[in-house]
N, C-alpha and C positions, 0 to 999 in steps of 0.2 A: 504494500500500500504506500503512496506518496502523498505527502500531503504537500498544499500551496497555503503558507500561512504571515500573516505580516509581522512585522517586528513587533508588536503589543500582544502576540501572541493568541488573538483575538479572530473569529470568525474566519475558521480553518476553510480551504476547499480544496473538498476531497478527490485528488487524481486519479485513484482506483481506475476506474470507467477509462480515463486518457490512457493510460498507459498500457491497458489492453486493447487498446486500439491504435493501432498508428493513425486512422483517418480521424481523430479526437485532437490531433498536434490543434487546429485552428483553436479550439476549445480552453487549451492552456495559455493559446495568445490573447485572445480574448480578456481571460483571467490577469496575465501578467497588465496587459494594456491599461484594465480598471484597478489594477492596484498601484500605478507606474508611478504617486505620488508617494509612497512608501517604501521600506524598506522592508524586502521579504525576505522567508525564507523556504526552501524546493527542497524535500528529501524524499528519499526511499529507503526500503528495508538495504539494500543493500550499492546505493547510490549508482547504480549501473542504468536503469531506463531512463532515471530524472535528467541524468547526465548529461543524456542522448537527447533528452528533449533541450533543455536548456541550451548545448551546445547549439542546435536548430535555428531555436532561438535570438540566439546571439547573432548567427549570419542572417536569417531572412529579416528579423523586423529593425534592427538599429542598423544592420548592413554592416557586422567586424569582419574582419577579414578571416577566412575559412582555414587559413594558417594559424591565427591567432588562437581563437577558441580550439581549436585542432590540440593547439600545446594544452592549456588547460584541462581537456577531457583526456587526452592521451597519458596525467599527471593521474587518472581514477583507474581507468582503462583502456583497452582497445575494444574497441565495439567490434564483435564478428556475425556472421548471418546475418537476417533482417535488420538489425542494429546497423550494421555498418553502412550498407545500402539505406537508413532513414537519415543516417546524419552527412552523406555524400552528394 
């Protein structure tokens, strides 16, 4: 389970649903979008799928460079199978 929760630790939302679904990515932008005056926080049991979304993330909506975020996820793991193909 992952949750999307802001710094006040307050009115958690629940990624469950996203993260078993790759076509759910739009779903977490959405979320991050409406919280973008905050400071949050993205986990998972084992921070491997949050990773991969956040990485996502990072290149499509602010537009970092796919090298940059690349160093940072590749610092948790390497994404293989469908992992690796959602964040390429």
């Amino acid at each position: 389970m992952s949750r999307l929760i802001d710094a006040g630790m307050s009115d958690p939302f629940n990624l469950r649903r996203i993260v078993d679904a790759l076509a759910d990515f739009e779903a977490l932008c959405t979320q991050m979008q409406a919280k973008q005056d905050r400071k949050i926080w993205v986990h998972c049991a084992a921070n491997m799928r949050v990773s991969a979304f956040i990485n996502r993330y990072r290149c499509e909506v602010p537009g970092e460079a796919p090298r940059v975020a690349g160093e940072a996820l590749s610092r948790i793991w390497e994404p293989f199978g469908v992992w690796k193909k959602f964040v390429t």
